[in-house]
C-alpha positions as CSV (number, residue, x, y, z in Angstrom):
1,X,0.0,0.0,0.0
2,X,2.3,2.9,1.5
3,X,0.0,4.7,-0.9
4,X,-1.2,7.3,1.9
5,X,1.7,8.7,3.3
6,X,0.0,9.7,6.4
7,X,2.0,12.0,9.0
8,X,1.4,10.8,12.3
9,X,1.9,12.3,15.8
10,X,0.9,11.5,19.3
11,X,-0.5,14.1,21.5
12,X,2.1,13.8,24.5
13,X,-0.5,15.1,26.8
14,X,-2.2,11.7,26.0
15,X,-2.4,8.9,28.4
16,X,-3.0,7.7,31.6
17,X,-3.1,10.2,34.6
18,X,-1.0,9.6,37.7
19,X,-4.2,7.9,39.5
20,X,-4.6,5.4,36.9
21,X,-0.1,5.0,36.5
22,X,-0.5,4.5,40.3
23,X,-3.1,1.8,40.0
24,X,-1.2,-0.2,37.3
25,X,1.9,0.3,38.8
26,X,0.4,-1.4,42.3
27,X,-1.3,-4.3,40.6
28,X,1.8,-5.2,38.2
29,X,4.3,-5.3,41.1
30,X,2.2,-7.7,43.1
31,X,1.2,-9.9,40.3
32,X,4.8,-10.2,39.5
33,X,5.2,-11.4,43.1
34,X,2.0,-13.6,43.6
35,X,1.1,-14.1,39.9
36,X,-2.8,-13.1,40.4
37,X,-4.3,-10.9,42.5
38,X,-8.2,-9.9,42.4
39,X,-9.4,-6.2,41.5
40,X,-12.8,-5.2,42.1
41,X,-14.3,-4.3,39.3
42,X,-12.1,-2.5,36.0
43,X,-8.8,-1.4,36.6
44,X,-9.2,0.8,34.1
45,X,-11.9,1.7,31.3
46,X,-10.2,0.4,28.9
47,X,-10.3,-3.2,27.3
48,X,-7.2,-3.6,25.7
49,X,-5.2,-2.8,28.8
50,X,-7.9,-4.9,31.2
51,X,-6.9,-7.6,28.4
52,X,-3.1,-7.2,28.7
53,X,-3.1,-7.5,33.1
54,X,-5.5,-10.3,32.7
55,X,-3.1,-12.3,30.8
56,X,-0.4,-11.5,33.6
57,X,-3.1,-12.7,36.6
58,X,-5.5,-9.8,36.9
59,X,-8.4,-11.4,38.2
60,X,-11.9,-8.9,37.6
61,X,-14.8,-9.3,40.1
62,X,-17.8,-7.2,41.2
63,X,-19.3,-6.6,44.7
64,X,-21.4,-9.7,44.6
65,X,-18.1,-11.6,44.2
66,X,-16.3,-9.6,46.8
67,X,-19.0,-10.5,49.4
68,X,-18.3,-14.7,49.2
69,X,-13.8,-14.4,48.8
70,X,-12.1,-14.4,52.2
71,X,-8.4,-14.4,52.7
72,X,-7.2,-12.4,49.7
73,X,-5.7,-9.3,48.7
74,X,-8.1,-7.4,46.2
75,X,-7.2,-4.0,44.7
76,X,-9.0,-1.5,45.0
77,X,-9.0,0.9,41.6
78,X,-8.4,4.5,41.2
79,X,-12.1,5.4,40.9
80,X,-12.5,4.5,44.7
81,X,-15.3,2.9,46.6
82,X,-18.0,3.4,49.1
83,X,-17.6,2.6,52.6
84,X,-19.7,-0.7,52.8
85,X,-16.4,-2.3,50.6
86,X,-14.1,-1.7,53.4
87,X,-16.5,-2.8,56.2
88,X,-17.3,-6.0,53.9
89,X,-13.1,-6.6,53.7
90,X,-12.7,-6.5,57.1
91,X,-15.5,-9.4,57.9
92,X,-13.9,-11.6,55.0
93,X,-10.1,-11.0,56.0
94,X,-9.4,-9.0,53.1
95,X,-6.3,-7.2,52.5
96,X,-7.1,-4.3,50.5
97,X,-4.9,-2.6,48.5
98,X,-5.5,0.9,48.6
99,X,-5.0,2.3,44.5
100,X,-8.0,5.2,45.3
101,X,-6.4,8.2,43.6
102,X,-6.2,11.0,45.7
103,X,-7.8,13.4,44.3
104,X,-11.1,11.0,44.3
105,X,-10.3,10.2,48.5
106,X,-10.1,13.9,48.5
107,X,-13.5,14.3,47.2
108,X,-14.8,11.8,49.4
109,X,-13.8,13.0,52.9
110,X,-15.2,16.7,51.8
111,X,-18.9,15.4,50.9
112,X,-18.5,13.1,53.9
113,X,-17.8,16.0,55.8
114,X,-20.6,18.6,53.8
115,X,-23.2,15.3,54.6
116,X,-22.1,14.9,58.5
117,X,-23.1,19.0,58.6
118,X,-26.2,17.8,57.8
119,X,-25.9,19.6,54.0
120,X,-28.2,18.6,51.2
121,X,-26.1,17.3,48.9
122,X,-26.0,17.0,44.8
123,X,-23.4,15.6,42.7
124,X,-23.4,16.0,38.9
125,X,-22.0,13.0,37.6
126,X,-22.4,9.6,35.6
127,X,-25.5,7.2,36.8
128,X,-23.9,4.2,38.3
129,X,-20.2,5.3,37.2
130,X,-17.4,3.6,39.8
131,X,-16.2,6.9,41.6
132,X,-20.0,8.1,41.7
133,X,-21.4,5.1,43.6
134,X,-18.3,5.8,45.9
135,X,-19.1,9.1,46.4
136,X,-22.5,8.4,47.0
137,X,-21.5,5.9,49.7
138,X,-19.9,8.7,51.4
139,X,-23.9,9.7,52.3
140,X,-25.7,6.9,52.7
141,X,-26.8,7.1,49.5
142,X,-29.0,10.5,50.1
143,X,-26.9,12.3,48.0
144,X,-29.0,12.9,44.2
145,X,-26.8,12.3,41.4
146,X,-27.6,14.1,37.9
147,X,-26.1,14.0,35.0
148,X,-28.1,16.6,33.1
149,X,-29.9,19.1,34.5
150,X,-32.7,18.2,33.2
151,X,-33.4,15.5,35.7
152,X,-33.8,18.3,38.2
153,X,-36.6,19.7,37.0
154,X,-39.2,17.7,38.3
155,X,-37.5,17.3,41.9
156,X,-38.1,19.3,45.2
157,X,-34.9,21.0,46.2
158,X,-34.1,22.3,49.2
159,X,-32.8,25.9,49.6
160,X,-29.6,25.8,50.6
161,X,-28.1,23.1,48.4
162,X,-24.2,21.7,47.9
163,X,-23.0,21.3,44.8
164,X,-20.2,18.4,43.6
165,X,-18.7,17.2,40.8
166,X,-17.8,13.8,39.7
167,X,-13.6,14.3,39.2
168,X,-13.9,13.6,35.5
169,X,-16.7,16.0,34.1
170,X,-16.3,18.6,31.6
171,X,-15.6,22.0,33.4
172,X,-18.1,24.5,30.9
173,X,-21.0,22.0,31.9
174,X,-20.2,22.4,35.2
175,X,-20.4,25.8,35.6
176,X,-23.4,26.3,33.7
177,X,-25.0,24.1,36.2
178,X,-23.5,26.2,38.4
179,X,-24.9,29.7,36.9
180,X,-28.1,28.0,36.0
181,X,-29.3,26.6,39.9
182,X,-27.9,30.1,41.1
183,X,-30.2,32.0,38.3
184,X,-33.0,29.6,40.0
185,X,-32.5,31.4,43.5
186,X,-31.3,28.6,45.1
187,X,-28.4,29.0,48.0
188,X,-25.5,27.3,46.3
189,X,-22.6,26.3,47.7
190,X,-20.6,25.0,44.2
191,X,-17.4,22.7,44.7
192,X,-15.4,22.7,41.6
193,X,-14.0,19.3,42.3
194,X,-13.0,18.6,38.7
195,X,-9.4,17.3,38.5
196,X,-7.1,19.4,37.3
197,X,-5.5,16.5,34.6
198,X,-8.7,16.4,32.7
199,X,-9.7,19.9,32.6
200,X,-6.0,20.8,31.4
201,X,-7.0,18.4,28.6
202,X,-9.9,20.3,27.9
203,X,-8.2,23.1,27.7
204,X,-4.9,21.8,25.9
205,X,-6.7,19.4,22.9
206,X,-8.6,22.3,20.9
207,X,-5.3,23.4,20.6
208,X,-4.2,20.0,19.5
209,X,-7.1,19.2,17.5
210,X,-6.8,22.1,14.9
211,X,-3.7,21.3,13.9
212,X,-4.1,18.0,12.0
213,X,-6.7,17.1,8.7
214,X,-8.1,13.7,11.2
215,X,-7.7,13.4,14.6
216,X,-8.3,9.6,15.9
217,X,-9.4,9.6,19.4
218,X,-8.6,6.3,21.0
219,X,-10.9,5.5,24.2
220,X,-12.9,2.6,25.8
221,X,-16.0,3.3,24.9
222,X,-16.3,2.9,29.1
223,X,-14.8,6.0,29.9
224,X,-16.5,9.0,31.1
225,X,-13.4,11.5,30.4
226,X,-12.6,9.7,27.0
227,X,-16.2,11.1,26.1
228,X,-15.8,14.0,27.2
229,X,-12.3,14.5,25.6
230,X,-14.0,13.2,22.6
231,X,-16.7,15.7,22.5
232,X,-13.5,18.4,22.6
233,X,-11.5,16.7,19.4
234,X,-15.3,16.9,17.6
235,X,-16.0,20.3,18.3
236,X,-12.5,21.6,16.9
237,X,-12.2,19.8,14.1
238,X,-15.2,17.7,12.8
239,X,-13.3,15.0,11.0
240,X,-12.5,13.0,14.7
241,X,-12.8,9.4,15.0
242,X,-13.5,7.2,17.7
243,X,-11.5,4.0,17.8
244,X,-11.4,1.6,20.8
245,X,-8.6,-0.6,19.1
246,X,-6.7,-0.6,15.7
247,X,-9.5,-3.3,14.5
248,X,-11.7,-0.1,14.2
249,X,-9.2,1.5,11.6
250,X,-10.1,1.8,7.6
251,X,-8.1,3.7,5.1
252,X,-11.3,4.7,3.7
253,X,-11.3,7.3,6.2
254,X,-8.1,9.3,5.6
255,X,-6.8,10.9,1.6
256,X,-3.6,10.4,1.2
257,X,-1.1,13.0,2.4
258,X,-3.4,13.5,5.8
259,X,-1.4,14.9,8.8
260,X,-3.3,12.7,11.3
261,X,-3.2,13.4,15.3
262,X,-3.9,10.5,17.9
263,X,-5.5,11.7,21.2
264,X,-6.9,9.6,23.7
265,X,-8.4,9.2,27.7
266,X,-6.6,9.6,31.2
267,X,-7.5,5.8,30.4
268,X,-6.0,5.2,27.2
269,X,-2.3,3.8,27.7
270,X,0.4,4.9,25.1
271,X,1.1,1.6,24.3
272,X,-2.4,1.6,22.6
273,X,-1.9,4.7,21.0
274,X,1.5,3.9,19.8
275,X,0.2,0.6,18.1
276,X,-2.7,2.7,16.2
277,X,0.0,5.2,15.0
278,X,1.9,2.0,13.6
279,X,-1.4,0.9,12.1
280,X,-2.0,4.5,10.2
281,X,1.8,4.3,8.9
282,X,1.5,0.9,7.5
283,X,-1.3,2.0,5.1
């Protein structure tokens, strides 16, 4: 082929965040030692690189699971979890293994702390999404999660309401929730608790974006921030693809001569991205 000469290049803001780095780093060090080791739920959105520590002893299992192992180490992922996981580990002789990134444990101890004050509590964030539910946990579960805000339309809010985000949202959303709930009279106490790694991204890809004829945005189709991200690629330049793995390739999209710029997810690991660039040269 070598028809297409494409010119390839790797956004090197691309990849996995320290949380998720942290994560990996933990579980690979202790499979190497043990050769399995149980993680509760994804370690990461992302199938290819579930795939890869799977095939080194990664051993996936939900909270159903978790309930009936006893005398195991089980990692916990970057996302975090609710209270009722630790309380379950310590009846069932659990090690845990701590990977919660900090700026999710963060998060947690200040709703914890907004909810023992007795504050009504929202969090905008994805419906059932890891680090939501662990937030949630943080208040017994009283704490309304939205996505849109929409679904508050038809609710009964209090006056005096305080207002979290799940880590990984888009910033503009945020604040329009924000201006909008204020606009409505309510008493808002807003918490931007949107970490700082992703909304750099936000603000870094437009840049990155514009530059190139395609941009291919490579993401689990899992992950909350590669949609997000996603959403940013789109918006700058219109001819952005979303591949999850280099199966979901086709010359058909790209003319020959294309400068072409990979992007991906805080969940997206180079080694993915590096393998789609390879992919794009060969054509």
């Amino acid at each position: 082929m070598g028809a297409y000469n494409l010119k390839v290049t790797i956004d090197k803001d691309s990849g996995f965040c320290f949380g998720v780095i942290y994560a990996i780093d933990m579980a690979e060090d202790i499979l190497a030692e043990d050769g399995y080791l149980y993680c509760l739920g994804d370690i990461v959105h992302n199938d290819e690189e579930v795939g890869r520590l799977k095939a080194k002893g990664l051993r996936i299992i939900d909270h159903s699971a978790l309930k009936d192992l006893h005398n195991e180490k089980v990692l916990i992922r970057a996302h975090g979890e609710a209270p009722e996981t630790y309380r379950t580990a310590l009846e069932n002789n659990i090690t845990l293994i701590d990977a919660s990134c900090p700026v999710v444990l963060k998060l947690q101890n200040r709703i914890k702390t907004s909810f023992d004050n007795k504050e009504k509590i929202l969090i905008f964030g994805k419906h059932g999404h890891a680090e939501v539910v662990g937030l949630q946990g943080q208040t017994n579960n009283e704490a309304l999660v939205f996505q849109d805000l929409a679904e508050l339309d038809n609710v009964e809010l209090p006056q005096k309401i305080t207002l979290y985000s799940q880590t990984t949202k888009s910033m503009d959303k945020f604040y329009h929730i924000k201006d909008v709930l204020t606009q409505r009279g309510y008493e808002l106490n807003a918490n931007d608790t949107i970490c700082r790694q992703v909304s750099n991204r936000d603000k870094d890809l437009p840049t990155f974006a514009k530059n190139f004829d395609k941009i291919v945005f490579v993401s689990g189709v899992k992950s909350s921030n590669g949609k997000v991200l996603y959403e940013v690629c789109r918006k700058h330049n219109p001819d952005t693809y979303f591949v999850s793995s280099i199966a979901e390739l086709n010359p058909s999209m790209f003319s020959a001569g294309d400068t072409v710029g990979i992007a991906g997810a805080t969940s997206t690991p180079m080694w993915l991205m590096e393998l789609v660039k390879g992919e794009l040269e060969s054509y």
